[in-house]
Each structure stands twice: as structure tokens, then as C-alpha cells.
C-alpha positions in Angstrom: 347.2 256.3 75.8 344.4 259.1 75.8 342.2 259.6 77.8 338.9 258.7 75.9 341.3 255.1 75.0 341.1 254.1 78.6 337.7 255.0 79.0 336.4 253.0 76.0 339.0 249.9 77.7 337.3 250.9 81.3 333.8 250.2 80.1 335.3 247.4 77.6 336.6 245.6 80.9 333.4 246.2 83.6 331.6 244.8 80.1 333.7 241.5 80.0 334.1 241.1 84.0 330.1 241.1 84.5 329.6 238.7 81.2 331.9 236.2 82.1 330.8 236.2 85.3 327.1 236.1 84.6 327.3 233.5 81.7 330.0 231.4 83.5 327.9 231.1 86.3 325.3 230.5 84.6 327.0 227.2 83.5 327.7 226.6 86.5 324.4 226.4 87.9 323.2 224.4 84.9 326.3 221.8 85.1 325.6 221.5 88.9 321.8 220.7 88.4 323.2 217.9 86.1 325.6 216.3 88.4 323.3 216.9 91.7 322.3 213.4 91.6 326.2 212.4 91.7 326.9 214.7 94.4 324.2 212.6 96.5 324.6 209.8 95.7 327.8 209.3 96.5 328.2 211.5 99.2 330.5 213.7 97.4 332.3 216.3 100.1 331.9 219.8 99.5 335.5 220.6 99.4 335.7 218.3 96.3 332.5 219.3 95.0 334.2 223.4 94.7 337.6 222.0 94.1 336.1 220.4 90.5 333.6 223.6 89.7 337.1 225.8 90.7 338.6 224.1 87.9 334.9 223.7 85.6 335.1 227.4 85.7 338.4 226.8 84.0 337.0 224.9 80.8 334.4 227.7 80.9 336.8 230.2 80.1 338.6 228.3 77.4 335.6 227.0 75.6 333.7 230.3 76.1 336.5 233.6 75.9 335.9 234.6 72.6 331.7 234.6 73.2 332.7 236.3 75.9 334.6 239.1 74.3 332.0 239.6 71.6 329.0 240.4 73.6 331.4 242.4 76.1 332.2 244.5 72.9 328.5 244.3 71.3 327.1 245.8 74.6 330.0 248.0 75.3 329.9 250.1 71.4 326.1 249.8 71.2 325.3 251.8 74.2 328.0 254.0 73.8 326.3 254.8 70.6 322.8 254.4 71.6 324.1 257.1 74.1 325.6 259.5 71.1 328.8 258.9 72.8 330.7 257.5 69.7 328.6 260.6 67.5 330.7 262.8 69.9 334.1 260.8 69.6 333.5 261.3 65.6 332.2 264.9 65.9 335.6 265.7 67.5 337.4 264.3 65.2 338.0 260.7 65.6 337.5 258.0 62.9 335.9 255.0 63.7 338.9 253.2 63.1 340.7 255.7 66.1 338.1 254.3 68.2 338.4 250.5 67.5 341.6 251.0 68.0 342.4 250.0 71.5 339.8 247.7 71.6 341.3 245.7 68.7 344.6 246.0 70.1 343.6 244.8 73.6 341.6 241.7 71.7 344.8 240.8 70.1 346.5 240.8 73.2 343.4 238.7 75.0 344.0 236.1 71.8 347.4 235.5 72.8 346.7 235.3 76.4 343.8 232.9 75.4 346.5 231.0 73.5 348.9 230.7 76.6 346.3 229.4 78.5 344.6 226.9 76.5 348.0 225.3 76.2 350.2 225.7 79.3 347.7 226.2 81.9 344.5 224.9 81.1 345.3 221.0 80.2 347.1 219.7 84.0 344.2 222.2 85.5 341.5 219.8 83.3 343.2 216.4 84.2 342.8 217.4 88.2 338.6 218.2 87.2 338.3 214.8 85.1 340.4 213.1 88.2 337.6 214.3 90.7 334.8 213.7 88.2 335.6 210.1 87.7 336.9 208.8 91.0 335.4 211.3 93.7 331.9 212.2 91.6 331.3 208.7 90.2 333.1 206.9 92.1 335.1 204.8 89.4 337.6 202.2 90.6 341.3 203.2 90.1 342.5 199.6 89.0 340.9 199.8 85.9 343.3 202.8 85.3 346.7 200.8 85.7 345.6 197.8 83.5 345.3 198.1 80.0 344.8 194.9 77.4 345.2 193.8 73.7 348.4 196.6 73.3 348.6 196.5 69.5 352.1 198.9 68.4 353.8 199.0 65.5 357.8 199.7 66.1 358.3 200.9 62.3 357.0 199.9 59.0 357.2 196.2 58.8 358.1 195.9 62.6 354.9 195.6 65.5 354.5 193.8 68.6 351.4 192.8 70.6 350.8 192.9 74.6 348.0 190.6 76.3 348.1 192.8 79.0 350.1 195.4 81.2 350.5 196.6 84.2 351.2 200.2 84.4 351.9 200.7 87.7 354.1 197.4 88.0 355.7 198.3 84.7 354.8 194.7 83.6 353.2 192.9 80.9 352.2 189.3 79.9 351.8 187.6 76.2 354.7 189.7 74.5 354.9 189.1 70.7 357.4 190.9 68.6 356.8 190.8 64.5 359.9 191.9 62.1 358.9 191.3 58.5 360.7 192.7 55.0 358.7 192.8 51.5 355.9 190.5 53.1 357.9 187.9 54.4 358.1 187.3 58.1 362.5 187.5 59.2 361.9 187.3 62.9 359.7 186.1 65.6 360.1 186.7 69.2 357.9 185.6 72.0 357.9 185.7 75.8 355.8 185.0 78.9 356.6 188.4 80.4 357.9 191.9 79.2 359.6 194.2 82.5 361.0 197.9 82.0 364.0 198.0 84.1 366.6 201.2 83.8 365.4 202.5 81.0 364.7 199.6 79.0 362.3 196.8 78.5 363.5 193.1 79.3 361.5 189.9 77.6 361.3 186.8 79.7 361.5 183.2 79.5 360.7 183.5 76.1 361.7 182.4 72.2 363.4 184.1 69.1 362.9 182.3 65.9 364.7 183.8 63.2 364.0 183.1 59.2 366.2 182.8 56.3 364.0 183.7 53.0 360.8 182.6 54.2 362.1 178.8 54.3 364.7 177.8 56.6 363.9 178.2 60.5 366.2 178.9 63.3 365.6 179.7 67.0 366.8 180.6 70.8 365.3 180.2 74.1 366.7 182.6 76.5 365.6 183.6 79.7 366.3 187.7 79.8 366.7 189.7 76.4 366.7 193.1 75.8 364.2 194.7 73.6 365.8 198.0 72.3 363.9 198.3 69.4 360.5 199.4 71.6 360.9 203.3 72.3 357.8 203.1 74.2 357.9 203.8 78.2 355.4 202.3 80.0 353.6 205.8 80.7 353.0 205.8 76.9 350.8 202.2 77.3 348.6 203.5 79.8 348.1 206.6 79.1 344.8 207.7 79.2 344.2 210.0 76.5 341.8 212.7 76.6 340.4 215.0 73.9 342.7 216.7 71.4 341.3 219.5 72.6 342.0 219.3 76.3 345.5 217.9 75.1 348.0 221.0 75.5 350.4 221.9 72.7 353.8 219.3 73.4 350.9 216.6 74.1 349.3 216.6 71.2 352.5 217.4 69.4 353.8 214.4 70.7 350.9 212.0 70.9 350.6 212.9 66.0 354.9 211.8 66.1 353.8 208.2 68.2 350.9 208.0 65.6 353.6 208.6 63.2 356.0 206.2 64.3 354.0 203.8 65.0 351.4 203.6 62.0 348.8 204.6 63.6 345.6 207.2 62.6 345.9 211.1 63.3 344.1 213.0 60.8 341.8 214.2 63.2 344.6 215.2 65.7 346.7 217.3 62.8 343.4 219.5 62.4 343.0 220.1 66.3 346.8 220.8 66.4 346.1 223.6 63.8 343.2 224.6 65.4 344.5 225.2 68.4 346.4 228.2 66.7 343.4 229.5 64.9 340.8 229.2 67.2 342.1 231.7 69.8 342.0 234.6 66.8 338.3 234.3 66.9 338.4 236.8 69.3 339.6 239.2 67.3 338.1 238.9 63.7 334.6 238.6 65.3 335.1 241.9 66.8 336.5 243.1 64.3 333.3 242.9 62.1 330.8 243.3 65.2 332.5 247.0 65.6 330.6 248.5 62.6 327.6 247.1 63.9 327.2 248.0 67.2 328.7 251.9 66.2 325.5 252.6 64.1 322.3 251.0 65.8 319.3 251.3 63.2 315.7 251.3 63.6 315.5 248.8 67.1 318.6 250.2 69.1 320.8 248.1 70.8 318.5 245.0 70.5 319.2 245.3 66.7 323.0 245.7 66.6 323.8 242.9 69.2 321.1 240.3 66.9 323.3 241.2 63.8 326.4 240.5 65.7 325.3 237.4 66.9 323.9 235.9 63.9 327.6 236.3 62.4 329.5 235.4 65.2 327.4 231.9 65.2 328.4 231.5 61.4 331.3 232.2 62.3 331.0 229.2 64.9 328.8 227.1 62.5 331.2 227.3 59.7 334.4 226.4 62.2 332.7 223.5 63.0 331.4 222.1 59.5 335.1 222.5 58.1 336.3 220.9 61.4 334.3 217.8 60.8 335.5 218.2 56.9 338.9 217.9 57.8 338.7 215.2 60.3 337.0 213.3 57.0 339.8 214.1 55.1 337.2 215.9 52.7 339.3 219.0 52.3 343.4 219.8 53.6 344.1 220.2 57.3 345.0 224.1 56.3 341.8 224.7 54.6 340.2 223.3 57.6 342.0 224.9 60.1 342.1 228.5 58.6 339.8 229.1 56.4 337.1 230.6 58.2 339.4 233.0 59.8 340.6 233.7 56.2 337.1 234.7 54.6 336.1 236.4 58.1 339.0 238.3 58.5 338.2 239.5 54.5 334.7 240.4 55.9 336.1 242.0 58.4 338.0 244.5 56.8 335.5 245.2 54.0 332.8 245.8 56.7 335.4 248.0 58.2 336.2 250.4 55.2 332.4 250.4 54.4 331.4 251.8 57.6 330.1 255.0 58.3 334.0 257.0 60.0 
């Protein structure tokens, strides 16, 4: 790299370092004001009180990276020009695309980082915070956690069963009901006073299977033990205590739209995160990428004017994201368009803001 690359990335870096820091703390403060009463109330200790911000700051850095980068870059090309340092990189040659250069490259780089730790580091580090937020902060019993009621699953089309209640921790459950139907008609019935998941597989007790023969005749069993191998489930899967899609990493989410799919359920609205968590990080990048032009020519107002341009598009930018988000959870427009479109048209913007610049 040359020499006048590292020394835009220098002053790129010292840029990001004091944003982050000064905006995530920032957040902090304002997040601890909120929770003070908490804190006090229940006589939250200290350790557990930085333990959850240690891991706050965490969700600050996903939710808030790509703000980050923009005004690290607004700040970092506007007073190099406001200085007449990028005149003298262009006077000696240098395009403003030689310029952006490394700083595009290194956002690219920061948008794939962003990418690896929204999904592989990020989502056990947010279960810990919402751990300590709901049974050290606010004190929430842990039972309630372990018991879930009125399971409602469906097997495959035509085949669901039903659970009163279960006991996660016990790997128990009471008022089993198991539905197998074909072209509207019920073909089989089983009931029991207790399901168990021993070795791998789930065991119905003291219970009844009534089988039908075209809807007319009637036959059944009582047994005491019979094994249920149409249920895939683990008992993991009926307690689980879903968080956002968003705080979901990749497999989890991946995982949680095949149950939906296996089991009939809803997830429209987790497709569209599941593509936007591949989108989103690239925000990083495109919004720089029309900021650049900006920030490289201040007009009439300096600084102050170039970083208020850059802003107003990046929240579009952010606007827009959010409207099509909401349009694709509807099922108004295609998961794609909803996902990616934005980055499409800003990426377009972009590069036509690029070439129109002044080199």
C-alpha cells in the first residue's frame, strides 16, 4: 500500500475508534438512566450490572456499525478537504476514485466482518444480556421458563398433535392428542395421559388409539407405553424461547423457517429477516460509497454542509429499509424485493454520484 493509502486508513480508523466510542457510550448512559430504577430496586450487583452493559455494548455495535462507519467517513473526507488535503491528493495526480479506494475496500472488508459477527458471535453473546436482564435486573422467576401450555404442532399436512402442557426440564407433558386425517376425514386418533422423551424418542402413556375405516367403522387399543415416531420434535424445540429474528443467528433462524415449514406454521416475516441479514451488513458500504462525493467537495457551509447531505441520505437509506421491511413482512411485495432492493437503487446512486463527481 502507499503511503498516503495508510494515512487516509490512519485517520479513517482514529475517526471510527472515537465515534463508536463516543456514540456507544452515549447509549450507554441513556440505557442505564432507563434501567436505574431496576438496578435499585432489586439490588442488582455491580458485577452483573457491567456483565449485561459488557454485552449491551455488543447490540450497540451490531445495530449501530454501519452509522458508525458513515460519520467516521463523513468527518474523516470532509476535513481532509476542508483542509485542501484531498485538493493536494488530486493536484498530484490522484483521482478521486484512487482515493476512495482503500477506504471502499476496507468498508467491504468491515461488511463482512459485520456479517460474521452478527451471526456467529453476536446471538449466544445476546442470550447471556437478555438472561441477566430478565432474571438478575427484573427479577423474573425461572419456572415460568420450563413450563410451556396449549402446544399446538402440526407433524405434516393432515397430521397435528396437541400438548396441555410440558415440562421442559422434566422432558414431560400431560393431555397428549395426536390427529392423522386424509382428504378431510379423520383415519386415526391417539390419546394419552402423559407423553415422556426417553433415548431419543417420545413415549405416550396410559393412553388410547382409535383407528377409522372410511369415516364409519371404529376400532381401538389401550396400551400402556407406545412410541410416537412420527413427532421429530425434541423437547428443546417446545420450550424454546424464541427471540427476535434479528437476534436469531444464521443456522437459528435457518432452522426455526424449516420447523415453520414442516409444521404449517407462519414465516413470512422470518424469510425477509433471513435475507436481510445478508443485505443489511452492505449498508456499510453503499452509503459510503455515495457520502465520498460529498464530503470531497464541501460547498458554501464547510463541513457542517457535507456531513447534513450525507446524513439526510444515509437516513433514506434507513427509512426506505425499513418501509420495504414492513412491506414484505405484509406480503405486499416478494421477500427479494424487500430484502434487496434498496441496496439495489442505492448502490445505482452510488455509482452515478461517483462518475458525476468532480476527479
Amino acid at each position: 500500500m502507499k503511503k498516503l493509502d495508510l494515512y487516509l486508513l490512519k485517520h479513517f480508523f482514529t475517526t471510527l475508534m472515537v465515534v463508536t466510542v463516543a456514540i456507544g457510550l452515549t447509549i450507554v448512559v441513556i440505557n442505564m438512566v432507563e434501567e436505574l430504577r431496576d438496578f435499585i430496586d432489586h439490588d442488582v450487583p455491580i458485577q452483573s450490572v457491567l456483565e449485561y452493559y459488557f454485552y449491551f455494548g455488543g447490540w450497540v455495535l451490531k445495530t449501530f456499525l454501519p452509522m458508525f462507519v458513515m460519520l467516521s467517513v463523513l468527518f474523516t473526507i470532509s476535513m481532509l478537504a476542508r483542509k485542501q488535503e484531498i485538493l493536494a491528493m488530486k493536484a498530484s495526480g490522484r483521482s478521486l476514485y484512487r482515493i476512495a479506494a482503500p477506504i471502499l475496500i476496507v468498508t467491504l472488508f468491515i461488511a463482512a466482518g459485520h456479517f460474521y459477527y452478527n451471526e456467529y458471535v453476536f446471538p449466544d453473546a445476546n442470550k447471556r444480556k437478555l438472561e441477566i436482564k430478565k432474571f438478575t435486573i427484573e427479577r423474573r422467576s425461572r419456572t415460568a421458563h420450563t413450563q410451556v401450555r396449549d402446544i399446538k404442532r402440526q407433524i405434516r399436512p393432515g397430521s397435528f398433535y396437541l400438548l396441555s402442557n410440558f415440562n421442559v426440564d422434566r422432558r414431560t407433558g400431560n393431555g397428549f392428542k395426536l390427529y392423522e386425517t386424509e382428504a378431510n376425514q379423520v383415519q386415526q386418533i391417539i390419546t394419552a395421559d402423559r407423553i415422556v422423551y426417553i433415548d431419543h424418542l417420545w413415549h405416550a402413556v396410559a393412553g388410547v388409539r382409535r383407528t377409522f375405516e372410511n369415516g364409519v367403522s371404529e376400532s381401538f387399543v389401550e396400551f400402556d407405553t407406545l412410541i410416537i415416531e412420527e413427532i421429530q420434535d425434541k423437547p428443546d424445540d417446545l420450550g424454546k424461547q424464541l427471540g427476535k429474528p434479528a437476534d436469531m443467528s444464521l443456522d437459528e433462524l435457518k432452522a426455526y423457517i424449516d420447523l415453520m415449514k414442516r409444521t404449517g406454521g407462519k414465516y413470512t416475516k422470518e424469510s425477509v429477516d433471513l435475507k436481510l441479514k445478508y443485505a443489511f451488513p452492505l449498508a456499510s458500504f453503499i452509503i459510503v460509497l455515495i457520502c465520498i462525493p460529498f464530503a470531497s467537495n464541501p460547498r458554501r457551509g464547510g463541513v457542517g454542509v457535507s456531513f447534513a447531505a450525507g446524513a439526510l441520505i444515509a437516513l433514506v437509506y434507513f427509512v426506505l429499509f425499513r418501509i420495504l421491511q414492513s412491506a414484505g413482512y405484509n406480503g405486499k411485495i416478494p421477500e427479494d424485493v424487500a430484502a434487496w432492493s434498496v441496496n439495489g437503487l442505492f448502490l445505482v446512486v452510488g455509482v452515478v454520484v461517483m462518475l458525476k463527481a468532480r476527479k
